[in-house]
N, C-alpha and C positions, 0 to 999 in steps of 0.2 A: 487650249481648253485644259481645265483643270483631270489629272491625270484618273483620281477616283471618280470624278463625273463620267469620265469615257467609262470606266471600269462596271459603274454602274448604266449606264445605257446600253454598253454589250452583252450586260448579264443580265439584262431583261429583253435583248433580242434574242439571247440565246436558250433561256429560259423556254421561251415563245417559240423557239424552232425545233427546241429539242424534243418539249411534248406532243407538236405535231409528227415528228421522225417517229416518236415511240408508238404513238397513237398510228401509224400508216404501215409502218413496218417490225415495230414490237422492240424488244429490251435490248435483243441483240445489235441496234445502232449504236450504243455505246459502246460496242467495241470498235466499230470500224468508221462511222461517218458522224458521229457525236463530237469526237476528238476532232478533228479536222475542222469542222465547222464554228467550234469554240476558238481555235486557235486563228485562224481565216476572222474572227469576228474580234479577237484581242489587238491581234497585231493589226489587224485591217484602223480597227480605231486609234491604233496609233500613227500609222503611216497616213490616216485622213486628219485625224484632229490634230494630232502633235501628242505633248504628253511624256512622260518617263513610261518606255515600254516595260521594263520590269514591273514597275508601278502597278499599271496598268493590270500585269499577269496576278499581281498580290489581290490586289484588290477585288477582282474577280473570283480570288481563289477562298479570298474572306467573307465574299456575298454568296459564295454558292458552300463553305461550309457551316456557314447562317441557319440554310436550312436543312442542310446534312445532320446538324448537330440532333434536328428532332427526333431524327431514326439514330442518331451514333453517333458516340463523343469521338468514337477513332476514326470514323468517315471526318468528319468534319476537321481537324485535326490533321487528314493525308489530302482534305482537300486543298488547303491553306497553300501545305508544303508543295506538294507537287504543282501547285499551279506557281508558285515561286520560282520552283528550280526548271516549269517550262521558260518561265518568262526571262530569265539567266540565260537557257539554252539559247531560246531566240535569238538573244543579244549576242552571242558570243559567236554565233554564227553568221549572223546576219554581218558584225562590225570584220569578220572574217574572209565574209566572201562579199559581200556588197551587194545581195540577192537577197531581201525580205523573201519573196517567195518561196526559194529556195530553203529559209529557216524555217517559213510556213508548214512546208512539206516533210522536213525532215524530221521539225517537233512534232506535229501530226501526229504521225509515223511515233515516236516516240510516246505519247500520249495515249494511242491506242493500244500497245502494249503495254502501258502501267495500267489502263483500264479491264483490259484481260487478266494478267495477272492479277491485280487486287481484288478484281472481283470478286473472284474463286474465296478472297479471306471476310472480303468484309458484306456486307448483305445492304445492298442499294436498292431501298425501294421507291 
């Protein structure tokens, strides 16, 4: 499957699961289980459909600073890159240890602390 079609089906799953997290348990899920679950829904659509996982990371990171851009040129802008440089991690981990999940967790992990930290600068509403 075409790597942007996955990118776009994930980020409308994720879309869909994210406002329910926010709506159940408030804004604070994008520090801790926002990140995970995007990441679990990127690499997952690459480990089921196929695809270029970086690809895949870009592309998600260009649909979700789509609508970043509305609130913020520099959200949208750190959404691109950083969903870029997860979707690199992934791979380098993942071609590293031979454990997708493992890269799963460790980008998470990763993701959840750019999400804390940037938060603090840039204003996600």
């Amino acid at each position: 499957m075409n790597s942007l079609l996955i990118a776009m089906v994930v980020s409308l799953l994720a879309f869909t699961i994210n406002r329910q997290l926010v709506i159940k348990f408030g804004n604070e899920t994008m520090f801790y289980l926002i990140p995970l679950v995007e990441e679990i829904l990127k690499s997952g659509g690459f480990y089921l459909l196929g695809g270029n996982l970086v690809i895949i990371h870009l592309g998600f990171g260009i649909i979700e600073g789509i609508f970043d851009y509305l609130d913020s040129t520099l959200a949208a802008i750190l959404a691109v890159i950083s969903h870029l440089i997860f979707g690199y991690l992934t791979l380098v981990i993942f071609e590293q240890t031979g454990e997708l999940l493992l890269a799963i967790l460790m980008v998470g992990l990763v993701h959840s602390y750019w999400n804390y930290k940037i938060g603090g600068i840039v204003e996600w509403n």
